[in-house]
C-alpha positions in Angstrom: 103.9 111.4 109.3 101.3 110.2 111.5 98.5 108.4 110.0 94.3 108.1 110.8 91.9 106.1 110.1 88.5 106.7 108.7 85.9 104.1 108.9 82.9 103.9 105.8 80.2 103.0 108.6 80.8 106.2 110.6 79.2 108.0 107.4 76.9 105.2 106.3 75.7 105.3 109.6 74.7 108.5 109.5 72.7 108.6 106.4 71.0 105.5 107.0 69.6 107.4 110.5 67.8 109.3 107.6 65.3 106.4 106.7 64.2 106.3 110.5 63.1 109.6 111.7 61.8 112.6 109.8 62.7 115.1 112.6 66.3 113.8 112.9 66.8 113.9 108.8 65.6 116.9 109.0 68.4 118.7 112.1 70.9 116.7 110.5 70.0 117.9 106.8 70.4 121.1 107.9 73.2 120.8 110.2 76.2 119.3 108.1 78.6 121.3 106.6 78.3 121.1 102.9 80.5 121.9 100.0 80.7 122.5 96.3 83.9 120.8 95.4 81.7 118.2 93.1 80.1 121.2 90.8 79.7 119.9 87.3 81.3 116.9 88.0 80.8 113.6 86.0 78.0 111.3 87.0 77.4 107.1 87.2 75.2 106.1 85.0 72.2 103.1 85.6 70.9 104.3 88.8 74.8 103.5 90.3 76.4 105.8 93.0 79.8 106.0 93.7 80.9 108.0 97.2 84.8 108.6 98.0 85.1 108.6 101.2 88.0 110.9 102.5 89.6 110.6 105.8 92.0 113.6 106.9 95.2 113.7 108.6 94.5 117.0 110.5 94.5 117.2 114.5 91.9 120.2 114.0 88.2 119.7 113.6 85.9 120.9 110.7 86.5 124.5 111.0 90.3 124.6 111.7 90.5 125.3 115.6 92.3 122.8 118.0 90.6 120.4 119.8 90.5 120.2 124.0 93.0 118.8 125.5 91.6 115.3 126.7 91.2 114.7 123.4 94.6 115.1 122.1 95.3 113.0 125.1 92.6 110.4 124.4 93.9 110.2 120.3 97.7 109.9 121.5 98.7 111.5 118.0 100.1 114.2 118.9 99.0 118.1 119.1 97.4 120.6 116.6 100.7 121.1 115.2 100.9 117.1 114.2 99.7 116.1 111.5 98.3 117.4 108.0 95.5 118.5 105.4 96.3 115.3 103.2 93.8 112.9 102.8 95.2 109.7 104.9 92.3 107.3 104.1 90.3 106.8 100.4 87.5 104.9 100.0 86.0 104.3 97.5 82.1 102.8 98.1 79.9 101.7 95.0 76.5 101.1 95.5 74.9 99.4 92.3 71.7 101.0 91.2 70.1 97.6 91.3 70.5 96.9 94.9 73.7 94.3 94.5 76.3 93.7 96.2 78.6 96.9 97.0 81.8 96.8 96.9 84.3 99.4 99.3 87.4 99.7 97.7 90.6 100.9 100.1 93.0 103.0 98.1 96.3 102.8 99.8 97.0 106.6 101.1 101.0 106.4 99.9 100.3 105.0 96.0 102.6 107.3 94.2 100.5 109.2 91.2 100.0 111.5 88.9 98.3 114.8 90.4 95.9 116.6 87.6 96.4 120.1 87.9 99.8 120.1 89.6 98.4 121.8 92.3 101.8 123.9 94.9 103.9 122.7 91.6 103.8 119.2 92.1 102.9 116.9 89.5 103.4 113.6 91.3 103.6 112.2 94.6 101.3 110.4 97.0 97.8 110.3 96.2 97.2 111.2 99.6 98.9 114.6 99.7 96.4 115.9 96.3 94.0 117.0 99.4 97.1 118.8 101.5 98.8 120.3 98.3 95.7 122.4 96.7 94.6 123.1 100.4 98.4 125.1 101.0 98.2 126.4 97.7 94.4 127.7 98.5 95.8 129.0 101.3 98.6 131.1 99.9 95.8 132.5 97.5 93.7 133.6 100.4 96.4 134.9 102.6 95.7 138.7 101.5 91.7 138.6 100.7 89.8 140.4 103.5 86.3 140.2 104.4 86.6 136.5 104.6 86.6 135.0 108.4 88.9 132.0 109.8 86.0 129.3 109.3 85.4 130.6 105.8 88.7 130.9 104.4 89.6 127.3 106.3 86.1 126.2 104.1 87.6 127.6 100.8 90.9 125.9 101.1 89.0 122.4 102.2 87.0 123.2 98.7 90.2 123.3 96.7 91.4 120.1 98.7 88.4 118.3 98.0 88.4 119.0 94.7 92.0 118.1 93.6 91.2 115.0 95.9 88.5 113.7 94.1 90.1 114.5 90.5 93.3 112.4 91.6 91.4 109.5 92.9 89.0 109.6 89.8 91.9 109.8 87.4 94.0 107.0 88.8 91.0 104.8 89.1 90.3 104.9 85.5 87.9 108.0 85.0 85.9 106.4 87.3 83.2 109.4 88.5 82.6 110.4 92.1 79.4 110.7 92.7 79.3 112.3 95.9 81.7 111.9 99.1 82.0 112.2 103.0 85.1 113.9 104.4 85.5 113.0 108.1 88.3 114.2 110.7 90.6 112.6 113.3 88.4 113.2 116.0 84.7 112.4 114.1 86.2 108.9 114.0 87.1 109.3 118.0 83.7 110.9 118.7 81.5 107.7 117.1 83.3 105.4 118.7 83.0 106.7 121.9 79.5 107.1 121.2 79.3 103.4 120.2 81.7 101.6 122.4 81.8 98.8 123.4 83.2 97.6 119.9 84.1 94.0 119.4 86.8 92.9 117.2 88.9 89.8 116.6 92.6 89.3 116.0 94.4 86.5 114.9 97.2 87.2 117.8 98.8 89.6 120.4 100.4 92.3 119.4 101.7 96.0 121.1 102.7 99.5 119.5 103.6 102.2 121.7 103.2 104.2 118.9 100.0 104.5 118.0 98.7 103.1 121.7 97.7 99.5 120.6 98.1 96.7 123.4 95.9 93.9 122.1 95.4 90.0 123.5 94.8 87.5 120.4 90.7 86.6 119.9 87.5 88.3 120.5 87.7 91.4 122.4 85.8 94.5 123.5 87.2 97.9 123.0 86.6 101.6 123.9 86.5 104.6 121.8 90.2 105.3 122.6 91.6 101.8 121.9 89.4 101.8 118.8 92.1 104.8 117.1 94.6 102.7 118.1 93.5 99.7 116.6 92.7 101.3 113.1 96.3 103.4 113.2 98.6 100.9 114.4 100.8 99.7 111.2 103.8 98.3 113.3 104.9 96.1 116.5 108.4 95.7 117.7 107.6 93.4 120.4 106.4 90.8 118.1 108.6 91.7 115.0 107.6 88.2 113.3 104.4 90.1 112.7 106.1 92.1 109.8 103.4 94.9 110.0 103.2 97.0 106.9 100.6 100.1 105.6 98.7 97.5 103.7 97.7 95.8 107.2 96.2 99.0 108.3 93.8 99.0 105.7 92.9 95.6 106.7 92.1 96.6 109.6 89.8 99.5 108.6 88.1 96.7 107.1 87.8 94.7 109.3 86.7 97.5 111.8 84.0 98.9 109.4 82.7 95.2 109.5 82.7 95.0 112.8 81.3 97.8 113.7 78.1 97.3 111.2 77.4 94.0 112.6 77.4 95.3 116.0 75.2 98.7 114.5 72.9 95.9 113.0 72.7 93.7 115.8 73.7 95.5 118.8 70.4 98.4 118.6 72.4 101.1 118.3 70.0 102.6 115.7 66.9 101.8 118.1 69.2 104.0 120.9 67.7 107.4 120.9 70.4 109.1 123.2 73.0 106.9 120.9 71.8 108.2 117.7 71.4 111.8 118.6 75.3 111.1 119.9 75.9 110.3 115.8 73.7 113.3 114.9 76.1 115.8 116.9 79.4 114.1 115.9 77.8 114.5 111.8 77.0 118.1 112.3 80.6 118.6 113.9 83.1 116.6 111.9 81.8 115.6 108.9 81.2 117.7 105.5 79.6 116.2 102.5 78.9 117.4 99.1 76.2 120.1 98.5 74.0 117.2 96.0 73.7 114.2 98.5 70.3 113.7 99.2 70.8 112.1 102.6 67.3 109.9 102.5 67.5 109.0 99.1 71.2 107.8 99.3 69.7 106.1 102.8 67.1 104.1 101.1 69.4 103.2 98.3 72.4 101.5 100.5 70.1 99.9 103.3 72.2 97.0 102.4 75.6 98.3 103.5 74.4 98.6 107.0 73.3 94.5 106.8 76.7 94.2 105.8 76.3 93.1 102.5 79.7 94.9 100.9 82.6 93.3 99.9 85.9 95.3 101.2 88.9 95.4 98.6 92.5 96.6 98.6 93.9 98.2 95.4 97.8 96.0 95.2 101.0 97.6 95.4 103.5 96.4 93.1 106.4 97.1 95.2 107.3 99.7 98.0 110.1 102.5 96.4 111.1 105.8 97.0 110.4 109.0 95.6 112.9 111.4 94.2 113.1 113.2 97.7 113.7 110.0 99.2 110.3 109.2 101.1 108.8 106.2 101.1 106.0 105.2 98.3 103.9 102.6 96.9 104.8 102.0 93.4 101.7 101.0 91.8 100.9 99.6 88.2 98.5 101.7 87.2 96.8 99.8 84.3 96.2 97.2 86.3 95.1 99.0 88.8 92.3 100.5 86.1 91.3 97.2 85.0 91.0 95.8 88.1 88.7 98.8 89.0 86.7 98.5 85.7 86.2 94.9 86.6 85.1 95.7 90.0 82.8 98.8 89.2 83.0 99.4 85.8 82.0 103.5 84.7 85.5 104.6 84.0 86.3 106.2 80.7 89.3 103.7 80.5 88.0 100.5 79.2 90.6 98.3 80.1 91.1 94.8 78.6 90.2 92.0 81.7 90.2 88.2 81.7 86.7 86.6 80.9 85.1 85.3 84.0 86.6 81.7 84.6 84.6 78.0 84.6 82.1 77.7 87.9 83.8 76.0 90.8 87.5 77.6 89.3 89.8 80.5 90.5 90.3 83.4 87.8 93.7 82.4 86.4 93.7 78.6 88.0 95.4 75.9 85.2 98.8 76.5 86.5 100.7 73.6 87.9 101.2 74.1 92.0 104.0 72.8 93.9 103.1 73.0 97.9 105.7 72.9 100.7 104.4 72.4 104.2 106.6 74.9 106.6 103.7 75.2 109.3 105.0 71.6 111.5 101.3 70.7 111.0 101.5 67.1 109.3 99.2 66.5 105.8 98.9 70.2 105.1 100.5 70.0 102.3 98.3 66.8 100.6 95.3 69.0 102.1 95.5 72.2 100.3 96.7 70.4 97.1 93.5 68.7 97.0 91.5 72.0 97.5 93.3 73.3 94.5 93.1 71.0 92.3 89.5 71.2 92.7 89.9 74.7 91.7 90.8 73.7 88.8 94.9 73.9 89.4 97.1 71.2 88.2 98.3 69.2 90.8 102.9 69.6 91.6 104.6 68.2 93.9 103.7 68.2 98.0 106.4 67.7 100.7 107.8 69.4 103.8 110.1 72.8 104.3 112.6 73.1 106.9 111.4 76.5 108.2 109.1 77.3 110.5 107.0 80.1 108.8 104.5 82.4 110.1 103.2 83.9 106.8 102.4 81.7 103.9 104.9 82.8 100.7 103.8 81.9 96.8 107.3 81.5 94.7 106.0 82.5 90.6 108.4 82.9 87.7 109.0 86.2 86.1 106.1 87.9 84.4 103.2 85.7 86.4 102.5 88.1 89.3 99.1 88.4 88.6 98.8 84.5 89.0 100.3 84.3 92.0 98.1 87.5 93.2 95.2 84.9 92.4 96.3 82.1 94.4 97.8 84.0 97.3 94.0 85.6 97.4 92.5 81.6 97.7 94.9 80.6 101.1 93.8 84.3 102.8 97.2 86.4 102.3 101.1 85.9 101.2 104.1 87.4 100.5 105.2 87.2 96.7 108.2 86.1 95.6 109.9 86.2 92.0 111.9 83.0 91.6 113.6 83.0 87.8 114.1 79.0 88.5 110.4 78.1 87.9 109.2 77.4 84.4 106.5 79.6 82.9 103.0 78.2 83.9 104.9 77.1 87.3 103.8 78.1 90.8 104.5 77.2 94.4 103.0 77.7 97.5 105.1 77.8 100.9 102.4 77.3 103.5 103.1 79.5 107.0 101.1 79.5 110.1 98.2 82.0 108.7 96.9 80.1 106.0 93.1 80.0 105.2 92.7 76.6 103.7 90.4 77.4 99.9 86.9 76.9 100.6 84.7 74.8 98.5 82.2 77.7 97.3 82.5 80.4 95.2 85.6 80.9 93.4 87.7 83.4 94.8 86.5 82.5 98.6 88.0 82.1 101.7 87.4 79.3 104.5 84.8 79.7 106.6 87.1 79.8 109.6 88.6 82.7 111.0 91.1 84.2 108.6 94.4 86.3 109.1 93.4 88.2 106.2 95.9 90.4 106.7 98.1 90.5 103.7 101.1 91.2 105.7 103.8 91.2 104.0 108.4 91.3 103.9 109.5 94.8 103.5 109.9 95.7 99.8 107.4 93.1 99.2 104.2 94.2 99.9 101.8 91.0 99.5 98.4 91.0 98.4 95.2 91.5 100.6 92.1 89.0 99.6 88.5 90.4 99.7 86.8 90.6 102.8 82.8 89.8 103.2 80.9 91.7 105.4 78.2 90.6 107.5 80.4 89.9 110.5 83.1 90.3 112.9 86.5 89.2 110.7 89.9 88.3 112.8 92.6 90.4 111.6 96.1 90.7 112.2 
C-alpha cells in the first residue's frame, strides 16, 4: 500500500488565479474536468463553504491512461499497476462566510469507519478505501454497457467514488455537508511542484527513507519537484529509528508543506509569473476534477485569505492503532469525539455534540489539573521552566525533578479515563506520546519532557512557542500521540 500526498494549496492556488485574469478564468473554467457526484447534496448554511479535498492513490492521470515513463521514474512509487482508486489524502477546508479564520482539517486516510451504502459489500473499513470500493463496484456495473468510451466509463466510476467518498467523510464528521471538493492525482501534485520549485521547507533533523526517496539534512532547505513527493510520502526512517515515524507524521508534513508552499506562492511572485501560472493552468485542466457547482471566482474572492496563510491546519486523533478483521493495519478512532471535536471546529453537522465551554482568557481548555514535570532532556532548569508556563495556564503546580533517560520525544503519563486532558496538554509543549498510567490519581497528570519540546507560549491559549517547533506528533507504535494545530502564514519545521 503505497501512499500520496495531496497538498490544499495546489487547488487553492488554482482558484485564486481566478481573481487575477479574466482570460485565464475563463480557459481554465472551461478546461477542468467536472463532475456531478455532489447533486442534491446538503448545503452550509451562513454564507460558510466547506471543500473536501481528495487526494488519490492511483499511478494513472485523470482519464485512466499511464503516465510516461520519466515520471514514474521521477515519483519513485512504483508503475501503473501500483497503487489504487482509494482516496489516500482527506481534507477537509472550511472557509467561514464572514471572512475568519479557516480551518483545514487532515483526516487520517486509515481511520477505520462506517461506509454508508456498503458499497463492493463492505460496510466498514478504512475511510480511505470508500473512494476505491464504489469505483470497483462502478466498474463491474459498466463492464458490459457499450457505447460508453475508456475516458467515459473511467469518469462514471470516479462519479461513484466521489460520491461514496464524500458521504463517508460527511457521515463520520458528524453530518457535516460538503460543499464542493477538488480531487487531485499522484502526478498533479508532481506537476505543481515542478512548476513551482524551488520549495523551501524546514525540518527539525536529518532523516533518510529509501522508500519513498527522502534524504533530508536538518534546517531550512530548498527542494525540487521530485524531492517534494518524497517529502510529503515519507512516513518512516530506519537509519534514524529514534525518529519513530508513524502515518500521523505524514499528515504533518502535508501541513507543513501546504504552509510552505503558500508563504513562498505569497511571497515568492509566483502568481505575478505569467509562464508559472499558465504551468498551474495546464496541470488544473490535466489532473484535477472538481464538482460541476464551484464557481471558481466566486470561491476565489471568498478564500483570498487562505493564500495569505491565514488557516489553521488540524489533525483528527487516533485513539489507538488496531487491526481489522483481515488483519491490516487501522486507526481506531472514537468517533463521538471525533464529531464534537468537528462541531467545535466547524460547526454545521447534524450531530450536535455536547463540547466543553470555552475556558477563562490566558487558560488551556481543560487546564486545573495538578502537573508533575520530569526533565529527561540533560538540559538543566527545564523542568522549573515549563512548570512555571503552566501554571500560568492555569494548571496546578506538582512536583519538578530530573529522569534518568535520555528522551527524544516528550511523553505525558494521565490516569485512566483522562485522555482527553492529557490530549490538551500534550497540544501546549508541541507533540507527545500518551501514556495510561493506573498509578496516578484522578485529576493527576505528568509530563516527561524529551528533546522536541515546544515550551507553552504566553498568548493565546492553546499556542505554541514562537520558536521553531517539531510539531510532529510522532509517536510509539500502538500509541499514536496527538498532533497540535499548526498556523499558517509561514514556513513550519517538521519532523
Amino acid at each position: 500500500m503505497i501512499a500520496q500526498a495531496l497538498l490544499t494549496v495546489v487547488s487553492l492556488v488554482i482558484l485564486t488565479v481566478a481573481g487575477y485574469a479574466w482570460v485565464q478564468y475563463r480557459t481554465l473554467d472551461a478546461g477542468l474536468h467536472r463532475s456531478g457526484a455532489l447533486a442534491g447534496g446538503k448545503t452550509s448554511g451562513h454564507g460558510d463553504t466547506n471543500l473536501l479535498i481528495m487526494g488519490l492513490d492511483s499511478r494513472l492521470d485523470e482519464n485512466g491512461n499511464p503516465l510516461p515513463a520519466n515520471i514514474y521514474d521521477a515519483l519513485q512509487a512504483g508503475d501503473s499497476s501500483s497503487g489504487g482508486e482509494n482516496a489516500n489524502v482527506l481534507m477537509l477546508v472550511h472557509v467561514p462566510g464572514n471572512g475568519s479564520k479557516a480551518t483545514s482539517i487532515s483526516i487520517p486516510r486509515d481511520d477505520y469507519v462506517d461506509i454508508p451504502g456498503c458499497p463492493d459489500g463492505q460496510c466498514k473499513g478504512k475511510i480511505k478505501q470508500a473512494y476505491g470500493l464504489a469505483f470497483d463496484a462502478e466498474s463491474k456495473q459498466l463492464a458490459a454497457r457499450t457505447g460508453l468510451n475508456h475516458a467515459q466509463k473511467i469518469q462514471m466510476q470516479r462519479d461513484a467514488g466521489r460520491k461514496a467518498e464524500i458521504d463517508t467523510v460527511s457521515q463520520f464528521l458528524g453530518g457535516v455537508p460538503v460543499d464542493h471538493f477538488v480531487e487531485v492525482t499522484l502526478v498533479a501534485f508532481f506537476q505543481i511542484a515542478q512548476v513551482v520549485q524551488p520549495i523551501t521547507v524546514c525540518l527539525n533533523e536529518d532523516t533518510q527513507d529509501s522508500y519513498s526517496g527522502a534524504d533530508f539534512h536538518a534546517g531550512m532547505q530548498q527542494i525540487n519537484g521530485q524531492q517534494a513527493v518524497a517529502f510529503v510520502r515519507q512516513r518512516r526512517d530506519y537509519v534514524h529509528p529514534q525518529l519513530n515515524f508513524t502515518e500521523l507524521d505524514r499528515e504533518r508534513r502535508q501541513q507543513a508543506f501546504i504552509a510552505s508552499l503558500a508563504y513562498q506562492l505569497k511571497h515568492g511572485g509566483t502568481l505575478a509569473n505569467p509562464a508559472q501560472l499558465q504551468g498551474i493552468l495546464d496541470v488544473a485542466k490535466q489532473n484535477i476534477a472538481v464538482d460541476s457547482g464551484l464557481d471558481l471566482l466566486s470561491f476565489a474572492q471568498q478564500a483570498t485569505n487562505l493564500t495569505g496563510g491565514d488557516v489553521t491546519f488540524v489533525t483528527l486523533p487516533v485513539d489507538h492503532f488496531g487491526k481489522d478483521p483481515a488483519g491490516e493495519d487501522v486507526n481506531i478512532v472514537d468517533v463521538p469525539a471525533i464529531q464534537a471535536q468537528v462541531h467545535q471546529l466547524i460547526g454545521g453537522g447534524t450531530a450536535a455534540p455536547s463540547v466543553s465551554p470555552p475556558a477563562p482568557a490566558g487558560q488551556a481548555a481543560g487546564a486545573g489539573e495538578t502537573v508533575d514535570v520530569r526533565n529527561a532532556t540533560g538540559r538543566p532548569g527545564l523542568s522549573a521552566a515549563l512548570q512555571r508556563a503552566l501554571t500560568a495556564r492555569g494548571y496546578t503546580a506538582g512536583s519538578t525533578g530530573n529522569d534518568n533517560r535520555h528522551l527524544t520525544h516528550t511523553i505525558v503519563d494521565y490516569p485512566p479515563g483522562q485522555r482527553a486532558a492529557a490530549v490538551t496538554l500534550a497540544g501546549l509543549v508541541g507533540s507527545a506520546d500518551l501514556v495510561v498510567d493506573s498509578t496516578l490519581p484522578t485529576g493527576h497528570l505528568r509530563i516527561v519532557e524529551g528533546a522536541d519540546l515546544t515550551m507553552p507560549s504566553a498568548g493565546a491559549p492553546g499556542g505554541t512557542s514562537s520558536a521553531p517547533s517539531s510539531a510532529s506528533g510522532s509517536s510509539a507504535t500502538g500509541s499514536p500521540g496527538a498532533l497540535n494545530p499548526l498556523a499558517g502564514g509561514g514556513i513550519p519545521c517538521v519532523k
